[in-house]
C-alpha positions in Angstrom: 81.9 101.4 28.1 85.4 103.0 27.5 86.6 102.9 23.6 89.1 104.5 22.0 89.0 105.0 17.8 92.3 104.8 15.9 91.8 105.9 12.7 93.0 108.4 9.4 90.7 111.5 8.9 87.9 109.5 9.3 88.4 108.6 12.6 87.7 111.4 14.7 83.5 111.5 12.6 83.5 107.9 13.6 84.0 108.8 17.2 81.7 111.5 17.3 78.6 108.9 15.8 79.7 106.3 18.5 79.8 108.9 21.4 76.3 110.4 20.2 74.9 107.2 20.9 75.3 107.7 24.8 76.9 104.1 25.2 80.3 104.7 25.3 83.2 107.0 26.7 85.2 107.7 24.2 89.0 107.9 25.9 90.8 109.3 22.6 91.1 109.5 19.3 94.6 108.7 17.6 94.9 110.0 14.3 97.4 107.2 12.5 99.1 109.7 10.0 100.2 112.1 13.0 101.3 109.2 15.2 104.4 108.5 15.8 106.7 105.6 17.4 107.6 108.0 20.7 103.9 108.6 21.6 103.9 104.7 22.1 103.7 104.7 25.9 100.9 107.1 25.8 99.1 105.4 23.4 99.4 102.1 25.0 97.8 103.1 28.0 94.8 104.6 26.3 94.7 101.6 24.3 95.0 98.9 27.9 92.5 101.3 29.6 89.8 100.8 26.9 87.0 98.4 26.8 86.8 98.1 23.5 89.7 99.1 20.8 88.1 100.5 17.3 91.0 100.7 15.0 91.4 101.5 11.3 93.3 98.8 9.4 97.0 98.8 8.5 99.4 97.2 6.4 101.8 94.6 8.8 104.4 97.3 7.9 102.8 99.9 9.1 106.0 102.6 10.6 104.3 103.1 13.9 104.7 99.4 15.3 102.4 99.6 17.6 99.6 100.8 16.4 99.2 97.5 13.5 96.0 96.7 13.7 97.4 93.4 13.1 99.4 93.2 16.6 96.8 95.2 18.3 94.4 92.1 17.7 97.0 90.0 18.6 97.5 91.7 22.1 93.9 92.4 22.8 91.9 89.8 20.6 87.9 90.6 21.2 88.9 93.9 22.3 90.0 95.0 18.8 87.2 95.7 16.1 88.8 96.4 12.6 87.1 99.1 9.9 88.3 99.7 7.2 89.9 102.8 5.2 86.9 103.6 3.7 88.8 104.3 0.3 86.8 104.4 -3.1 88.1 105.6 -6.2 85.1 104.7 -8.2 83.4 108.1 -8.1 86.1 110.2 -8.5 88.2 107.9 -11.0 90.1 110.8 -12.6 91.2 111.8 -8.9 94.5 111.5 -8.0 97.8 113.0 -5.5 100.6 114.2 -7.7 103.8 113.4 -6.0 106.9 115.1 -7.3 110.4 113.6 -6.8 112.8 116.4 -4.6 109.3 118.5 -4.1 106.7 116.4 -2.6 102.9 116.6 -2.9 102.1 118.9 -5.4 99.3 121.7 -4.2 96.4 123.3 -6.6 93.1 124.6 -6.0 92.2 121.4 -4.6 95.3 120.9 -2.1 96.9 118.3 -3.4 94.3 116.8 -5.4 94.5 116.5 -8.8 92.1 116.2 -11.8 93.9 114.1 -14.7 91.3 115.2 -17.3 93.0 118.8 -16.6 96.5 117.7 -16.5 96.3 115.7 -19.6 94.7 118.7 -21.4 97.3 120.7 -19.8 100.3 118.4 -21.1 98.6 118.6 -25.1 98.2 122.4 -25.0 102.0 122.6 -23.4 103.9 120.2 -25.4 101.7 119.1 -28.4 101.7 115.5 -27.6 99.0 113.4 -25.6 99.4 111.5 -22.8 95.8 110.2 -22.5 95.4 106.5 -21.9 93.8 105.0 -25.1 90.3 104.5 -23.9 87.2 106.6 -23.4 87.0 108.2 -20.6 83.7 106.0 -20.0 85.8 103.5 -19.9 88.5 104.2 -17.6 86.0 105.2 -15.0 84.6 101.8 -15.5 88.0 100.0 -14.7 88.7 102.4 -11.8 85.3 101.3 -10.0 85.9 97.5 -10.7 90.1 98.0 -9.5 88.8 100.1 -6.5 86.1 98.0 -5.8 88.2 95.1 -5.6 91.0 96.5 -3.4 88.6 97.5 -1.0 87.3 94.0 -0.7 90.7 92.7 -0.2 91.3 95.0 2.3 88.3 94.1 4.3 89.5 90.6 4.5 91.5 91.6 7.9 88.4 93.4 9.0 85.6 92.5 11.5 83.4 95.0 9.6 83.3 96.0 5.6 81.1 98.5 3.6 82.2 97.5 0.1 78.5 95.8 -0.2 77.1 99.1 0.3 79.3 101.0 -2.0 78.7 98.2 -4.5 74.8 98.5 -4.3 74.4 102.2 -4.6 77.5 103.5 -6.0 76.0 103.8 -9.3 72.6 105.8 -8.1 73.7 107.7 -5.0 76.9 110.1 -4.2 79.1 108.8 -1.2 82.1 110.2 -1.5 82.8 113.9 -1.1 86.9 112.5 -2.4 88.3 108.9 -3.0 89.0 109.0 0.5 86.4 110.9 2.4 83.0 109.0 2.7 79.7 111.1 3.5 77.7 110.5 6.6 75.7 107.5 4.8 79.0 105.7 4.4 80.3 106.5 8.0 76.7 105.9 9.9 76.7 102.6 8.2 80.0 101.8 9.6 79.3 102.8 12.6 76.2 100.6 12.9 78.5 97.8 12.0 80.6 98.3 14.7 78.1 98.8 17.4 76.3 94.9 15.9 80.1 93.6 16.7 80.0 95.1 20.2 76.7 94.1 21.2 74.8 97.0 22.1 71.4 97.2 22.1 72.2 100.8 20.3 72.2 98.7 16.9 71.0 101.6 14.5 72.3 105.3 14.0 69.5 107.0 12.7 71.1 109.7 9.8 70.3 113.5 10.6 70.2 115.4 7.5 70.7 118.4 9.2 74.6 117.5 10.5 77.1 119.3 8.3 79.2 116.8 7.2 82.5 116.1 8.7 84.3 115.2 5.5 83.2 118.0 3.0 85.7 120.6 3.3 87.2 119.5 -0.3 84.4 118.8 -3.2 86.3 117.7 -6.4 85.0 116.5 -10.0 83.2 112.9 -9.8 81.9 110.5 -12.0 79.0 108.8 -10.9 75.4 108.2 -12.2 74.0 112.0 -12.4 76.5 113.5 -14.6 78.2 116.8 -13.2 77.4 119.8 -15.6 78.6 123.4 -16.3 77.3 124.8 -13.8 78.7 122.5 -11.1 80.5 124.1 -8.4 83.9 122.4 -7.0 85.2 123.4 -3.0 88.6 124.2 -3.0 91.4 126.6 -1.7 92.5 130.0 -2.5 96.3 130.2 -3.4 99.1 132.7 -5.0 101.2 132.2 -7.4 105.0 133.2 -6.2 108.3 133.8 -7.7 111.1 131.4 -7.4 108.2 128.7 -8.2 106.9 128.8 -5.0 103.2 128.2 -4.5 101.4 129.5 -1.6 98.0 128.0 -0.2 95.9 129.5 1.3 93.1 127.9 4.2 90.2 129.7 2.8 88.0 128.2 1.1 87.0 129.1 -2.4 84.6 127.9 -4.9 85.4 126.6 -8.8 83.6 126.4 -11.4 84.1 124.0 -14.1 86.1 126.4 -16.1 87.9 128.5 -13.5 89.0 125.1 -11.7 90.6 124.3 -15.4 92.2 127.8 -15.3 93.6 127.6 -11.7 95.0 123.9 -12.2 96.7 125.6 -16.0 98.3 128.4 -13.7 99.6 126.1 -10.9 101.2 123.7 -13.6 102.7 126.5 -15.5 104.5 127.2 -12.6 105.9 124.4 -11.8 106.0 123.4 -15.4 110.3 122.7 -15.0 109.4 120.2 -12.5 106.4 118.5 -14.1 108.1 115.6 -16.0 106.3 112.4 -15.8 109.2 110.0 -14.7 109.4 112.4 -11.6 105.4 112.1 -11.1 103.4 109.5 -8.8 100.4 109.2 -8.9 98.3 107.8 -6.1 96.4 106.0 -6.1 97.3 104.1 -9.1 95.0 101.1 -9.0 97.1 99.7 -12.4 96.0 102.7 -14.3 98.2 105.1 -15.3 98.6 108.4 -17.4 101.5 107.3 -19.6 
């Protein structure tokens, strides 16, 4: 059988699970954030020429028109299996994308991925004043897992498969996200086994190999999850200098944090950019009805 996966980052892991099962061809895989509305003739015949269509759900508003998951299923009905973006905030709840008005994502030691815990502490030491939510930390995580939780499950109501039941079941006891937005094997394997029931195949279960790097690891932030993270926990990140002019430079190699020097390298990174930093220029994503001011 021919299949193509549409998908975000996660889409090309999926395809690799499917296609190690020996059932399928797997025609291409087109990434949805890269896509664009002139590719649609080549897309469209990768999409006609496939047995089965596996594609990521998107909003009805989605830019590239015709890659909606929603008109896909319209267009090719049984073809089309829907996953969803596996997208969990609950164990890394402090996580978030700083966009900055007139600069775009903002880039640390972690990309574009930002702690709040450090940016709050950052904001206190800077300007005196604190812009912490008035909870516990304790209990903002505990409203992050129930928001997230319940967005995903809303999401998965256009699906033909979910994983929110797994991530609701072992979320508190077992680490499944390496970010809000990239899922370990376990997460991905499951999905895939979902997808292959829907089919029909007689390949119904993906057995996990330990032993497979994981395709989603490259960045390992702070979490929050049932074995608390101590001192000596290491975070993955990038290298980067610090420029003139306010310019920040990243760099693609990989470099390990510790607690303390991923505090330090956020501090230097926002005292750079500290003239641009003002919080009515700042989203943050994802929001999930919780925000920093």
């Amino acid at each position: 059988m021919k299949i193509v996966v549409i998908g975000n980052c996660q889409a090309r892991p999926v395809a690799s699970i499917l296609q190690k099962t020996g059932e399928f061809e797997i025609l291409d895989t087109i990434i949805l954030h890269l896509a664009s509305n002139s590719e649609a003739l080549k897309h469209n015949h990768i999409i006609e020429t496939a047995d089965f269509i596996i594609t990521q759900n998107t909003a009805d508003n989605f830019a590239v028109d015709h890659l909606r998951s929603s008109a896909l299923k319209d267009a090719f009905g049984e073809k089309v299996i829907i996953w969803p973006n596996i997208f969990y905030a609950g164990q890394q709840p402090f996580i978030r994308y700083f966009t900055v008005n007139g600069i775009g994502r903002l880039f640390g030691p972690l990309e574009a991925m930002h702690d709040l815990r450090i940016f709050w502490d950052w904001w206190e030491k800077t300007y005196g004043a604190s812009i912490r939510p008035e909870i516990s930390d304790h209990e903002f995580s505990s409203v992050m897992k129930a928001n997230s939780l319940s967005e995903l499950k809303h999401r998965e109501q256009a699906c033909d498969v979910s994983i929110s039941d797994v991530i609701e079941e072992h979320g508190e006891n077992e680490k499944l996200f390496f970010t809000f937005n990239h899922p370990r094997l376990r997460l991905l394997n499951e999905v895939c086994r979902r997808i292959l029931s829907n089919i029909g195949t007689n390949k119904s279960v993906i057995h996990e190999n330990l032993d497979d790097k994981e395709p989603l690891s490259r960045f390992i932030v702070p979490s929050a999850w049932a074995t608390p993270e101590g001192p000596r926990e290491t975070y993955v990140g990038n290298d980067f200098t610090l420029e003139t002019g306010g310019r920040l430079i990243m760099r693609n190699e990989r470099k390990n944090y510790t607690v303390d020097e991923l505090r330090d390298a956020f501090f230097q990174c926002y005292d750079h950019a500290k003239e641009d930093l003002k919080l009515e220029n700042i989203r943050f994503t994802p929001n999930l009805k919780i925000s920093p001011a």
